[in-house]
DSSP file (Angstrom, degrees, kcal/mol; ACC not computed):
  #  RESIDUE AA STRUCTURE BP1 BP2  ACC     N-H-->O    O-->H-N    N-H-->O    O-->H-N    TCO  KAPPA ALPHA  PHI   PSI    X-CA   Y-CA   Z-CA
    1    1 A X              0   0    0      0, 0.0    49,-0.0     0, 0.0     0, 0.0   0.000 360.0 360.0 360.0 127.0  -21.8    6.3  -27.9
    2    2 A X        -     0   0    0      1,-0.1     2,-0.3     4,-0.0     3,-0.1  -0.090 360.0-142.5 -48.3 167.2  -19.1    8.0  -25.8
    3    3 A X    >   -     0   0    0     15,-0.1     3,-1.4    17,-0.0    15,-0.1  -0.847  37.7 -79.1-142.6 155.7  -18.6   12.0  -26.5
    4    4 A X  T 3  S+     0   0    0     -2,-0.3    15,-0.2     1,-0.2    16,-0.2  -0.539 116.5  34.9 -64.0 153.9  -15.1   13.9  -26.5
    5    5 A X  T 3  S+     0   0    0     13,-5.4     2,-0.9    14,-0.2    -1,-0.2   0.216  83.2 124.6 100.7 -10.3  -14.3   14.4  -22.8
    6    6 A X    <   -     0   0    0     -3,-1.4    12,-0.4    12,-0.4    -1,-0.2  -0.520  55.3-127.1-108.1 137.8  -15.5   11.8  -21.3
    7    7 A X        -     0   0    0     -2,-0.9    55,-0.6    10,-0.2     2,-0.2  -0.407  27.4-177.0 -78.5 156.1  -13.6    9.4  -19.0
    8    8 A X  E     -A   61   0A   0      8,-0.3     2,-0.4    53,-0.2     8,-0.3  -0.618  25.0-126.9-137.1 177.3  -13.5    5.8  -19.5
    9    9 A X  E     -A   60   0A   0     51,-0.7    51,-1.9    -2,-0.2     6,-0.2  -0.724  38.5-158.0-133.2 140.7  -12.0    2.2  -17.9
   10   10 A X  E     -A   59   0A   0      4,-0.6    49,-0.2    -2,-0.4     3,-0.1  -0.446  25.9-108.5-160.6 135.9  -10.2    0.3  -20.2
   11   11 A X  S    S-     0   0    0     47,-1.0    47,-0.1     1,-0.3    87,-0.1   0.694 105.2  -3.0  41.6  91.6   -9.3   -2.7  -20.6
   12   12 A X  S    S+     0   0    0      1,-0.1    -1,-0.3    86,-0.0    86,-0.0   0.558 134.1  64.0  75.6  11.2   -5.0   -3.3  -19.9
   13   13 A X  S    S-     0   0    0      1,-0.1    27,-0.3    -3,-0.1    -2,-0.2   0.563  81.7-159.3-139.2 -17.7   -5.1    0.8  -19.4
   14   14 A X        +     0   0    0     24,-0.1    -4,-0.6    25,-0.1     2,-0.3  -0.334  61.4  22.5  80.2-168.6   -7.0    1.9  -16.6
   15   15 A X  S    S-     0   0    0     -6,-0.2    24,-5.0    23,-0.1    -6,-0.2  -0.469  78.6-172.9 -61.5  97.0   -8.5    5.2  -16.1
   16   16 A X  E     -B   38   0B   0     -2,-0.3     2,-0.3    -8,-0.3    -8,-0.3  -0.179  28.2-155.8 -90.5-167.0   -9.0    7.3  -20.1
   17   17 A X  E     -B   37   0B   0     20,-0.5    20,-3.2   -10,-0.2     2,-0.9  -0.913  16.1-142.1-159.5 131.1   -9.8   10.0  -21.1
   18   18 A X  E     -B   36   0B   0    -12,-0.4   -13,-5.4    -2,-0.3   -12,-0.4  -0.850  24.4-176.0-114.5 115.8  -11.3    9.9  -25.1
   19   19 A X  E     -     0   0B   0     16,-1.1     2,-0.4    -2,-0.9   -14,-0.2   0.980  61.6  -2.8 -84.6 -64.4   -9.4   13.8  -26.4
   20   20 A X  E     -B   35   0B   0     15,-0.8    15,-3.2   -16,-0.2     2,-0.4  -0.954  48.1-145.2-171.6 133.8  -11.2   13.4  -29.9
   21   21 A X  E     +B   34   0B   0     -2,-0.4     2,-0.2    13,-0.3    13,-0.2  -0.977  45.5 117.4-107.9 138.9  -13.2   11.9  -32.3
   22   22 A X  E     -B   33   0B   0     11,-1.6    11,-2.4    -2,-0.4     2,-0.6  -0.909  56.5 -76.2 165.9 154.2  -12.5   12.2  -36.1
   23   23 A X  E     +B   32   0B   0     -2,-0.2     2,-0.4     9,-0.2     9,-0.3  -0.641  43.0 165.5 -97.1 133.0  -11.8   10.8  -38.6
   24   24 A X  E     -B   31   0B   0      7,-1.4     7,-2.8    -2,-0.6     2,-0.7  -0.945  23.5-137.3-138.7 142.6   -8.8    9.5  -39.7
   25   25 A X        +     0   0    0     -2,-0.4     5,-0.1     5,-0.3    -2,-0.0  -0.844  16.5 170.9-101.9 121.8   -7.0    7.1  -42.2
   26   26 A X  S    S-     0   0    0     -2,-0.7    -1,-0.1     3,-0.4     4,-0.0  -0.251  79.2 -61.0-128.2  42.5   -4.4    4.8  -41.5
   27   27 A X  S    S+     0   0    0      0, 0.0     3,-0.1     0, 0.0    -2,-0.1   0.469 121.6  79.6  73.2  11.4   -4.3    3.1  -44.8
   28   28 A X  S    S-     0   0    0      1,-0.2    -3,-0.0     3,-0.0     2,-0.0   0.218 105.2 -78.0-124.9  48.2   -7.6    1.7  -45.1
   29   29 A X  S    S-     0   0    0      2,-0.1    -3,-0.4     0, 0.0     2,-0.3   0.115  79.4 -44.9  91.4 144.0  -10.0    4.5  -46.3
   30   30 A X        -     0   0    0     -5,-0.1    -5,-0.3    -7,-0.1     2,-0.2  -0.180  63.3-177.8 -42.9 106.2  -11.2    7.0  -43.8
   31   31 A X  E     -B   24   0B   0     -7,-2.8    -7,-1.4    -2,-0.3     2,-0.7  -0.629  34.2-110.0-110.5-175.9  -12.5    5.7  -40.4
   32   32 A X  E     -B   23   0B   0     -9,-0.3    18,-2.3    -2,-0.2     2,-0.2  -0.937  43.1-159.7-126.9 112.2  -14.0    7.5  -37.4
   33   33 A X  E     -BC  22  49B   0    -11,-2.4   -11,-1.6    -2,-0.7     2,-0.7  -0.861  14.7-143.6-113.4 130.8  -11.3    7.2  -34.9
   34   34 A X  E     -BC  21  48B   0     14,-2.6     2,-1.2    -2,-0.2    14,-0.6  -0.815  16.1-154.0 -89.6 145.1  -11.7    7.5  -30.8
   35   35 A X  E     -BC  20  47B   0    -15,-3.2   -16,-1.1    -2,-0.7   -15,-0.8  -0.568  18.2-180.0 -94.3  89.2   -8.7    9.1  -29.7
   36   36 A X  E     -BC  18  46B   0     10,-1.8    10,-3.8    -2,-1.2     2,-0.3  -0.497   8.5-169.5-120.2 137.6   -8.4    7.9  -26.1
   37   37 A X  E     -B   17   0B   0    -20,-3.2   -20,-0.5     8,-0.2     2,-0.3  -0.921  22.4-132.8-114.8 126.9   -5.1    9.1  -23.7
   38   38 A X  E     -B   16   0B   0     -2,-0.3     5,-0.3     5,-0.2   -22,-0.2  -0.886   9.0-130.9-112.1 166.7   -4.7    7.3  -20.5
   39   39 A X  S    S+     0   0    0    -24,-5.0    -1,-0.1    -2,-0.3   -23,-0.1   0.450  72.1 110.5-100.8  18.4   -4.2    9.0  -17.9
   40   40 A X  S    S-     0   0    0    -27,-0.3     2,-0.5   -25,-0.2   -27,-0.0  -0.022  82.4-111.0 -17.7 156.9   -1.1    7.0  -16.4
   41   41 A X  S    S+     0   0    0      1,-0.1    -1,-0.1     3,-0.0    -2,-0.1  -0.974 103.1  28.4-125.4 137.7    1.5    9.5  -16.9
   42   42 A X  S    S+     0   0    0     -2,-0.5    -1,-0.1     1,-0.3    -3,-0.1  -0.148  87.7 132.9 120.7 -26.3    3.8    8.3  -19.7
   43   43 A X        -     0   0    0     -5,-0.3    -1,-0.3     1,-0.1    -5,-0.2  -0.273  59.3-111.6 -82.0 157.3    1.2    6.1  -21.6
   44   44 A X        -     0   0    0      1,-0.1    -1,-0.1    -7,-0.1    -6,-0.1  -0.422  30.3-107.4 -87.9 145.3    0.9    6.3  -25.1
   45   45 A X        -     0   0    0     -2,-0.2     2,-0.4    -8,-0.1    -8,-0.2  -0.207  40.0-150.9 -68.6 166.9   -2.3    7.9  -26.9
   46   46 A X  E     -C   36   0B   0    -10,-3.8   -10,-1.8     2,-0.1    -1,-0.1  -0.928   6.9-142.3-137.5 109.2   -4.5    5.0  -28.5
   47   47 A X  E     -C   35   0B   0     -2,-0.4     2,-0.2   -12,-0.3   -12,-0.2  -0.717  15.7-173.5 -78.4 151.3   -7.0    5.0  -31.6
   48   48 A X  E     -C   34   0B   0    -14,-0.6   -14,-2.6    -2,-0.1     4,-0.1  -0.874  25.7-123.7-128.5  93.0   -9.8    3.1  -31.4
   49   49 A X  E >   -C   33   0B   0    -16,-0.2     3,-2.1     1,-0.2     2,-0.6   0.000  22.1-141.1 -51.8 120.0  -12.2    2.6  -34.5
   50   50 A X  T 3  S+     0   0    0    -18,-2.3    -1,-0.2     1,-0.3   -17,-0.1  -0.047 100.8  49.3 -70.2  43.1  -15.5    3.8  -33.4
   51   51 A X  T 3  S+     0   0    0     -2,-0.6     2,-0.7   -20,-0.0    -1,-0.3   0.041  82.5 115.5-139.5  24.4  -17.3    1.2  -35.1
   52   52 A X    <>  -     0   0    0     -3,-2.1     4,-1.7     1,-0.1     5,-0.1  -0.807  44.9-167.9 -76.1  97.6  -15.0   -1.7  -33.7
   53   53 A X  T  4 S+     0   0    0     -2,-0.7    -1,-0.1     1,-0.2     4,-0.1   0.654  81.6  50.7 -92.1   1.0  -17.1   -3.8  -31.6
   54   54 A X  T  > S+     0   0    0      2,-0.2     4,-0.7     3,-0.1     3,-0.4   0.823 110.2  45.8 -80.1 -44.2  -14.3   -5.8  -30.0
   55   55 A X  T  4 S+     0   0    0      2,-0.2     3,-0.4     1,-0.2    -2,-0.2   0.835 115.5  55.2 -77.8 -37.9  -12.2   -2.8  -28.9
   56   56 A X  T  < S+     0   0    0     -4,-1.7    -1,-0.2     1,-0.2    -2,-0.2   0.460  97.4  64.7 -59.7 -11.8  -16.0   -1.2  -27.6
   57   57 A X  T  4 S+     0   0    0     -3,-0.4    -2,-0.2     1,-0.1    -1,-0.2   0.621  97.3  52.8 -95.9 -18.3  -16.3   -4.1  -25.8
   58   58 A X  S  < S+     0   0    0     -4,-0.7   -47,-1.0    -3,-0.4     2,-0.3   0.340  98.2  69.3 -73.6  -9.4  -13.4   -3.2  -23.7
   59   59 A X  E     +A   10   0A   0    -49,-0.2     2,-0.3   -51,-0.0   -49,-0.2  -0.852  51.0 167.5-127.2 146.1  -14.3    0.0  -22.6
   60   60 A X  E     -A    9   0A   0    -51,-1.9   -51,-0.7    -2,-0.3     2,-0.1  -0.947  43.2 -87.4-149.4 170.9  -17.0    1.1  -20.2
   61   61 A X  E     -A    8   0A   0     -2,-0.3   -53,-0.2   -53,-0.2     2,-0.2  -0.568  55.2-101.5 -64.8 155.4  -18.0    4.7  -18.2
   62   62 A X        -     0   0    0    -55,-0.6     2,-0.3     1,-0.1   -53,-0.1  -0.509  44.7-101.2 -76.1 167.1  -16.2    4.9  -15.0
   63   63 A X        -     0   0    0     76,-0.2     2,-0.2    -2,-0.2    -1,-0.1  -0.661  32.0-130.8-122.8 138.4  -18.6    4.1  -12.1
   64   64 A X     >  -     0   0    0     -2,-0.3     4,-2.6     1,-0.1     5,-0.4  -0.368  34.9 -94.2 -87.2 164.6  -19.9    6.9  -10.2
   65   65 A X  H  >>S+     0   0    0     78,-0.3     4,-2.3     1,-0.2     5,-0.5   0.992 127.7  57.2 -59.4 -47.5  -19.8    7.0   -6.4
   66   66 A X  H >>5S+     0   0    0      2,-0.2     4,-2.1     1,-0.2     3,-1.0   0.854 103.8  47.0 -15.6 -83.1  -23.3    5.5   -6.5
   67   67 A X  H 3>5S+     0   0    0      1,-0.3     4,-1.1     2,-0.3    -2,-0.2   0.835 115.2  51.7 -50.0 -62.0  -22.3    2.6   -8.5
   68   68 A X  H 3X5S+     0   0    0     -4,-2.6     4,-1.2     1,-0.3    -1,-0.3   0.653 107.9  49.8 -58.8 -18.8  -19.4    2.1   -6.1
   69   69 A X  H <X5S+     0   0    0     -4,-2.3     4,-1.8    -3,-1.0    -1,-0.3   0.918 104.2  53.6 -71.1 -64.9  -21.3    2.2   -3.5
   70   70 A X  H  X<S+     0   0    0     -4,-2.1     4,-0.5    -5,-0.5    -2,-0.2   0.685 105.6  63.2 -19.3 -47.0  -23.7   -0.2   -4.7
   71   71 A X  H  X S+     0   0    0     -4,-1.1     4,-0.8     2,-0.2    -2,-0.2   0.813 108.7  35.9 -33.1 -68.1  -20.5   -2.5   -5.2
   72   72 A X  H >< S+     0   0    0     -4,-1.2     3,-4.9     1,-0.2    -2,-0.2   0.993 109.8  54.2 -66.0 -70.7  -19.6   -2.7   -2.0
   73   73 A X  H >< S+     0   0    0     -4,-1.8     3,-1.0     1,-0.3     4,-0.3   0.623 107.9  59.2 -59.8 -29.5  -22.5   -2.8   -0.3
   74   74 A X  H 3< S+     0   0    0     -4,-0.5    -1,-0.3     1,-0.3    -2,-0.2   0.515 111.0  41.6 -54.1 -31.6  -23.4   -6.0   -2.8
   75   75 A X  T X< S+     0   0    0     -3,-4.9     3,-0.5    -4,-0.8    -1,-0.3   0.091  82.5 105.4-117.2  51.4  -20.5   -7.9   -1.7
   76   76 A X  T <  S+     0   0    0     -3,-1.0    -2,-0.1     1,-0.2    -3,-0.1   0.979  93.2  30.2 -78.0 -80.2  -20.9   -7.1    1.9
   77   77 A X  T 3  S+     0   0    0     -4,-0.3     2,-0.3     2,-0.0    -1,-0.2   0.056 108.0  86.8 -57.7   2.2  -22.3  -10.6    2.6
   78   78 A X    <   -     0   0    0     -3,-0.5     2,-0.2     0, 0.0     0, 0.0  -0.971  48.9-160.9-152.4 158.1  -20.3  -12.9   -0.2
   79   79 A X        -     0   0    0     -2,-0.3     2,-0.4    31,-0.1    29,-0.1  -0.410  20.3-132.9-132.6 171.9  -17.3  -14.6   -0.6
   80   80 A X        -     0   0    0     27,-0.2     2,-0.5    -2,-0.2    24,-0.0  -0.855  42.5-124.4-121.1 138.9  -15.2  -16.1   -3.4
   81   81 A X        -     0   0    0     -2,-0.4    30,-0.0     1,-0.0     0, 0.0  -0.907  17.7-110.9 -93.3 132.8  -14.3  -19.5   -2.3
   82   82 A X        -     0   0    0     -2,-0.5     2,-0.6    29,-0.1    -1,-0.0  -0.094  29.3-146.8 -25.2 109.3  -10.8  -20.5   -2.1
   83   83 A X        -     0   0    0      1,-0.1    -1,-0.1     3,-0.1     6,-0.0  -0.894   5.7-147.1-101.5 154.4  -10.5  -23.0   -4.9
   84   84 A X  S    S+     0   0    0     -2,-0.6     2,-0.7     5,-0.0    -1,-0.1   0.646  76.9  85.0 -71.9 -23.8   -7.6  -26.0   -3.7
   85   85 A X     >  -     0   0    0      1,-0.2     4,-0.9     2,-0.1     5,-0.1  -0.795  68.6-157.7-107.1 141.3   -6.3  -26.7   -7.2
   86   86 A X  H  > S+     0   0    0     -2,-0.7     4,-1.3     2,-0.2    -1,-0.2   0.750  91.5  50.2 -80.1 -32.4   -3.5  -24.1   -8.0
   87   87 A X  H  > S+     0   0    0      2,-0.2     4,-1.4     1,-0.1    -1,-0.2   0.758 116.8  41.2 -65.8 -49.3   -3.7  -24.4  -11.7
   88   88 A X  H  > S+     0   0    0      2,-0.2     4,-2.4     1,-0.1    -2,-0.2   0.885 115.9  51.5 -80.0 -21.8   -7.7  -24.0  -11.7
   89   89 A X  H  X S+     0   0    0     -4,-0.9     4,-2.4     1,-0.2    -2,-0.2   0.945 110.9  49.0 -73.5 -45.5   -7.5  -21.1   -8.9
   90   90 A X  H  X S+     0   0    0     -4,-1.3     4,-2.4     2,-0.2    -1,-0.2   0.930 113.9  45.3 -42.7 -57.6   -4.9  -19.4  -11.1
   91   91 A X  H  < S+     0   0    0     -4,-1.4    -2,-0.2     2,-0.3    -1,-0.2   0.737 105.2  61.4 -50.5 -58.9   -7.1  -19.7  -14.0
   92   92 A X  H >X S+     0   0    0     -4,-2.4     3,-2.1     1,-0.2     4,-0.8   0.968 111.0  38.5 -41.7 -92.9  -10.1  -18.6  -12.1
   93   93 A X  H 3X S+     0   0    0     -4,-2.4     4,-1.6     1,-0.3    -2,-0.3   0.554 101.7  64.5 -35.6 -36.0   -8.6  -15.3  -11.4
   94   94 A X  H 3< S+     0   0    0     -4,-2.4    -1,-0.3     2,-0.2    -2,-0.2   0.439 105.3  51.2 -77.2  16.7   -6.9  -14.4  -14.6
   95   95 A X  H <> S+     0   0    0     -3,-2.1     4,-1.1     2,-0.2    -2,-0.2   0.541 106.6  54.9-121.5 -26.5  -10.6  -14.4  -16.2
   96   96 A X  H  X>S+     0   0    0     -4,-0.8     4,-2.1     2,-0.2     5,-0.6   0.810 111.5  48.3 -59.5 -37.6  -11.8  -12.0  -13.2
   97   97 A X  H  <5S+     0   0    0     -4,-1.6    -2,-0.2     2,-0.2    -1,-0.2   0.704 111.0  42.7 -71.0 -27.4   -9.0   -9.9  -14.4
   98   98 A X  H  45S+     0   0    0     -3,-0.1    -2,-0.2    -4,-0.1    -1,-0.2   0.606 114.8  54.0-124.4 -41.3   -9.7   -9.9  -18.3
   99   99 A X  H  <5S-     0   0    0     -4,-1.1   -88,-0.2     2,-0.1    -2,-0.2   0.971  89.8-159.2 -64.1 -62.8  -13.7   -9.4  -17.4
  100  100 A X  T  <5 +     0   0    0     -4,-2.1     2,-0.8     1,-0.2     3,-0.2   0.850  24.9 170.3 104.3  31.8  -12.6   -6.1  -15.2
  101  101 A X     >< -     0   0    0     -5,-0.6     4,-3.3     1,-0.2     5,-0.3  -0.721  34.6-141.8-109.5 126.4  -15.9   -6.4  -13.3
  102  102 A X  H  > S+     0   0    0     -2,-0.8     4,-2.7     2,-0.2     3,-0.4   0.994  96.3  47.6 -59.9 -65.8  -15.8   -4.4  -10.8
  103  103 A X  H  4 S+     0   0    0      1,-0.3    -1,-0.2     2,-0.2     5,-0.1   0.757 109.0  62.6 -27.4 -57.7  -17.6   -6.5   -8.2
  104  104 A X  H >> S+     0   0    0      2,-0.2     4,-4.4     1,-0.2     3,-1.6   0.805 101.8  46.4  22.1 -87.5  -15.4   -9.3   -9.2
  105  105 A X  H 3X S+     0   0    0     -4,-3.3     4,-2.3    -3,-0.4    -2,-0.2   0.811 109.8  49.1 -83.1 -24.8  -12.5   -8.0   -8.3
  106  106 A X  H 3< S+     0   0    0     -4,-2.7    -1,-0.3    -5,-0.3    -2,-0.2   0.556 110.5  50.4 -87.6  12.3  -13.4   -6.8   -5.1
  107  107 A X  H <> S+     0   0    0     -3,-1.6     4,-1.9     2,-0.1   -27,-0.2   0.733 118.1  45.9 -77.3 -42.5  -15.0  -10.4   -4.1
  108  108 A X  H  X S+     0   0    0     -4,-4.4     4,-1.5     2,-0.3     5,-0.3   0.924 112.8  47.8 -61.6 -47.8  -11.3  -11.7   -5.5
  109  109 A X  H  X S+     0   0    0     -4,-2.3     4,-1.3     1,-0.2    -1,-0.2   0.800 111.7  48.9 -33.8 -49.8   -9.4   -8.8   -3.5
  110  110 A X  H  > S+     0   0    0     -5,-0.2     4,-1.3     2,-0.2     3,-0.4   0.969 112.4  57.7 -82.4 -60.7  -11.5   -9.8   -0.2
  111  111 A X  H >X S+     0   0    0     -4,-1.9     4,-1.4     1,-0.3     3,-0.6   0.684 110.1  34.4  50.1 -99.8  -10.3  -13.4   -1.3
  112  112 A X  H 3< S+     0   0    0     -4,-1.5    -1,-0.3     1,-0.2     5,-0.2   0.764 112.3  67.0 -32.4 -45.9   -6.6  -12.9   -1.3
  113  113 A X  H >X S+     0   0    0     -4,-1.3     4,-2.9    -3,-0.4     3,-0.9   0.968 106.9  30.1 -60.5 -55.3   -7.0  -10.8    1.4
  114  114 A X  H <X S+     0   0    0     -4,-1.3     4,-2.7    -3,-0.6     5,-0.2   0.823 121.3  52.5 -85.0 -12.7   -8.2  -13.3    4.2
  115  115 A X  H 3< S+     0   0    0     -4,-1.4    -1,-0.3    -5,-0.3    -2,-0.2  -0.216 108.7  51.0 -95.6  38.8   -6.3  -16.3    2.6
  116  116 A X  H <> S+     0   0    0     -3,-0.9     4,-1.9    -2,-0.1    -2,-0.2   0.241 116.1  46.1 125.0 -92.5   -3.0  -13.8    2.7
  117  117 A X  H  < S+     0   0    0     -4,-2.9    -2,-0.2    -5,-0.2    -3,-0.1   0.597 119.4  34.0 -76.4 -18.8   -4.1  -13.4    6.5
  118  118 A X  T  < S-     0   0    0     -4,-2.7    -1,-0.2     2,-0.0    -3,-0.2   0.924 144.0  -0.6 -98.5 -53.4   -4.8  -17.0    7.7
  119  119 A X  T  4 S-     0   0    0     -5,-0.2    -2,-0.2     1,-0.1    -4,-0.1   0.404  98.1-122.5-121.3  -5.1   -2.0  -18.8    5.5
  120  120 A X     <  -     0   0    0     -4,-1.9     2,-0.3    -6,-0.2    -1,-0.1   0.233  28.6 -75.1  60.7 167.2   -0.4  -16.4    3.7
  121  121 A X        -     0   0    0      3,-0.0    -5,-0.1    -8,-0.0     5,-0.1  -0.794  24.9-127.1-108.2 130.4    0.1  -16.0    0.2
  122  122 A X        -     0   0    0     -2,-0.3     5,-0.0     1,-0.1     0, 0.0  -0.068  45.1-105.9 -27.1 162.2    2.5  -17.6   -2.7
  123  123 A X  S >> S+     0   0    0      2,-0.2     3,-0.9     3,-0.1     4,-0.7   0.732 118.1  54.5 -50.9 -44.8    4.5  -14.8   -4.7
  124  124 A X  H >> S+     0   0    0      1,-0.3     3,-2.2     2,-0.2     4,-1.9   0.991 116.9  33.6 -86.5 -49.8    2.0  -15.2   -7.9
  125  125 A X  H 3> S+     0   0    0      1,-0.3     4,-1.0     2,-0.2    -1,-0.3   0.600 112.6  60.8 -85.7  10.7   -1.2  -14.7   -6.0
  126  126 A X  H <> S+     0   0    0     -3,-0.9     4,-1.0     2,-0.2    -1,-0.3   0.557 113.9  38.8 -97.1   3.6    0.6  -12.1   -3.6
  127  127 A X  H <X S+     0   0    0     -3,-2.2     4,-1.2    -4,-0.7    -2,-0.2   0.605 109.1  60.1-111.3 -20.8    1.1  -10.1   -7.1
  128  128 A X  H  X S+     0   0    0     -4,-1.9     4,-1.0    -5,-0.3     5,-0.4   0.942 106.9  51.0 -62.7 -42.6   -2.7  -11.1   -8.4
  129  129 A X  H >X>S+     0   0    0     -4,-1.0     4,-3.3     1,-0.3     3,-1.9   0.993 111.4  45.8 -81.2 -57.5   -3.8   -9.1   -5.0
  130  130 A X  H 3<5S+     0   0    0     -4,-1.0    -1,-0.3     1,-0.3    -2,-0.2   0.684 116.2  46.4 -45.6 -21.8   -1.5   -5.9   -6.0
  131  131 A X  H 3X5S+     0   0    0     -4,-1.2     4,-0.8    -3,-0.3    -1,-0.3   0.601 111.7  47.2 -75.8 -17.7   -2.8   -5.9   -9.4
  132  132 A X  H <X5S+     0   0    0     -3,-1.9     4,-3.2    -4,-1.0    -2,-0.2   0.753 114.8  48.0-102.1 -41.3   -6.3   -6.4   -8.5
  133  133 A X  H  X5S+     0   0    0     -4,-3.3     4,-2.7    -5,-0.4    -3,-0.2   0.889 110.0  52.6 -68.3 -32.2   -6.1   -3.4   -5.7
  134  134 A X  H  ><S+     0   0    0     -5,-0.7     4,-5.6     2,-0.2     5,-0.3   0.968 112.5  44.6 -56.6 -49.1   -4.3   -1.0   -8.3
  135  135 A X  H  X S+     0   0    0     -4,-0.8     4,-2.1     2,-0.2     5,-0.3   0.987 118.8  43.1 -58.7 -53.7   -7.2   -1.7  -10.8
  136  136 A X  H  X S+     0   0    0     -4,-3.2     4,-1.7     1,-0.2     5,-0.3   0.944 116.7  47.7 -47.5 -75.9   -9.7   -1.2   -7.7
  137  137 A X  H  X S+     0   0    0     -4,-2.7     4,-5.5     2,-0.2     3,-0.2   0.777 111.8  52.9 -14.8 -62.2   -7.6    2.1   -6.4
  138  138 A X  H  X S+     0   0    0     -4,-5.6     4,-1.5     1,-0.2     5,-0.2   0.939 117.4  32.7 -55.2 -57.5   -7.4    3.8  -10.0
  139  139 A X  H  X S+     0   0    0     -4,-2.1     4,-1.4    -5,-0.3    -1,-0.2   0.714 122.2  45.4 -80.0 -25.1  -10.6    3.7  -10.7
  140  140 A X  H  X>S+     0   0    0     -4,-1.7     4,-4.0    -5,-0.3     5,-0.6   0.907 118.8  50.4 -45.4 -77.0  -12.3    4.2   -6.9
  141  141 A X  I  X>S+     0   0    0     -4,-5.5     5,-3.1    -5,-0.3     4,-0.8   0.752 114.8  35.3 -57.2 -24.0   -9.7    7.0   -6.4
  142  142 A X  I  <5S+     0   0    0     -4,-1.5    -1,-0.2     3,-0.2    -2,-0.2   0.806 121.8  52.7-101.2 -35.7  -10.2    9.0   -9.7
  143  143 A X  I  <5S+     0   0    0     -4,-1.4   -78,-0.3    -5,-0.2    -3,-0.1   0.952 119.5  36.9 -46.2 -55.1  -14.4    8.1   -9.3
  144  144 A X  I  <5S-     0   0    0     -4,-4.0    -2,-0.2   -80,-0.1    -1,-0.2   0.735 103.0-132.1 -84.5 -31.0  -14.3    9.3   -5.9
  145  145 A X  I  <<S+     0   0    0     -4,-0.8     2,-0.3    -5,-0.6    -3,-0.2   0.976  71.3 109.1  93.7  60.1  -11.9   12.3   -6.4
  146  146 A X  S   <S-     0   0    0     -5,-3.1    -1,-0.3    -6,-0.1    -2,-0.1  -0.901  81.2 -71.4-148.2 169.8   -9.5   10.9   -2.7
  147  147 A X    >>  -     0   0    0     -2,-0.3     4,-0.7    -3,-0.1     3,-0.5  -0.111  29.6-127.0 -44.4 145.3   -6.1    9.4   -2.7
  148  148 A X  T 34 S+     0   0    0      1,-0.2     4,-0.4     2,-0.2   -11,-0.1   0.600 115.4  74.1-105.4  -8.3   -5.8    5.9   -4.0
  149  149 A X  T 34 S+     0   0    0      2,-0.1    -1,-0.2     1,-0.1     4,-0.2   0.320 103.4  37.2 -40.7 -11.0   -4.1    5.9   -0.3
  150  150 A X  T <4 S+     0   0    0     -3,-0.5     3,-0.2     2,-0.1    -2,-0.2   0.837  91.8  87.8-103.8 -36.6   -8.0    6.0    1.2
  151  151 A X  S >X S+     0   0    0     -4,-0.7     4,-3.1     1,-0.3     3,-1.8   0.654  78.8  51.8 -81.1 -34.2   -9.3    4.2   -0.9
  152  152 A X  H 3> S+     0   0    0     -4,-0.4     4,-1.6     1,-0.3     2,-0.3   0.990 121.8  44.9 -66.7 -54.7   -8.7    0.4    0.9
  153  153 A X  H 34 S+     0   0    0      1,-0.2    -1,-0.3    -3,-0.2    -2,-0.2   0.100 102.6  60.1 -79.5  36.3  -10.4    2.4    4.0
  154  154 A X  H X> S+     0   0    0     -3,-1.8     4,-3.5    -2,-0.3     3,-1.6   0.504 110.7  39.6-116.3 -69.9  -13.0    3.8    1.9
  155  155 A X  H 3X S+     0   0    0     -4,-3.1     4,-1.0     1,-0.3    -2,-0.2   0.965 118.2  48.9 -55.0 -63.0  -14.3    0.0    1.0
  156  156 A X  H 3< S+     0   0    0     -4,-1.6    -1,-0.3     2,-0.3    -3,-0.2   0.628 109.9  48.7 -47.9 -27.2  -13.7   -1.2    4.6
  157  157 A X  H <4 S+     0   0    0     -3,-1.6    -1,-0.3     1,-0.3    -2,-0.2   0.857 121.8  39.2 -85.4 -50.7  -15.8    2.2    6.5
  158  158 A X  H  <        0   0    0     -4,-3.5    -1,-0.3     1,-0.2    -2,-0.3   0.415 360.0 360.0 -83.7  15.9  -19.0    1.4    3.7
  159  159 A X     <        0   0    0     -4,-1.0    -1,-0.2    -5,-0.2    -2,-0.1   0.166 360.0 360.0 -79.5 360.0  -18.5   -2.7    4.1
């Protein structure tokens, strides 16, 4: 179970931070609410019922420089293949996106990336690769405590 204080990835939100646990009622009998802030500046704070296994299922620890290290070094050697049909390729990717898996998204990143440098990229997958490198950044940069500026020459130096 998560503890106040402790930072989180989740799900549509990025990099949290869960300010409290307590209980609270919001018209169905007291529940035991996390209160999770992300740390976008602007975004709005979020209950979560701590016994909500869908909304738990969205949330994970942020990954320590270990784990990221680990990451990389794990897709060092493997590729995403280019799928040909634009509808399944799409498809493909928006379910790497909704998993959040870190690995995932930097096989998909390395993806874009060389298919962007031999043929270049369509407008919707040249906006899949800036959304998948923000997610990568946030969470890299805040893990690792650097600039989310470093961070694409962070992966490339341990690769």
């Amino acid at each position: 179970m998560y503890q106040k204080g402790d930072y989180i990835s989740y799900s549509g939100h990025g990099i949290c931070r869960i300010a409290d646990i307590r209980d609270m009622d919001f018209g169905n009998g007291k529940q035991e609410y996390l209160v999770v802030e992300p740390m976008a500046s602007g975004s709005a704070t979020i209950y979560l019922p701590a016994d909500n296994p869908k909304a738990l299922s969205r949330m994970r620890p942020v990954l320590t420089k270990e784990e990221i290290d680990a990451i990389i070094y794990s897709v060092r050697d493997d590729q995403m293949p280019w799928v040909p049909d634009r509808k399944l390729r799409l498809a493909q990717f928006q379910q790497i996106l909704s998993r959040r898996d870190t690995r995932e998204l930097l096989l998909l990143a390395s993806c874009l990336h060389k298919r962007k440098t031999e043929k270049g990229l369509p407008t919707s997958e040249l906006d899949m690769l800036h959304k998948v490198e923000g997610m990568i950044e946030q969470e890299f940069a805040f893990a690792l405590n650097m600039e989310t500026g470093n961070i694409g020459q962070y992966i490339r130096e341990h690769l």
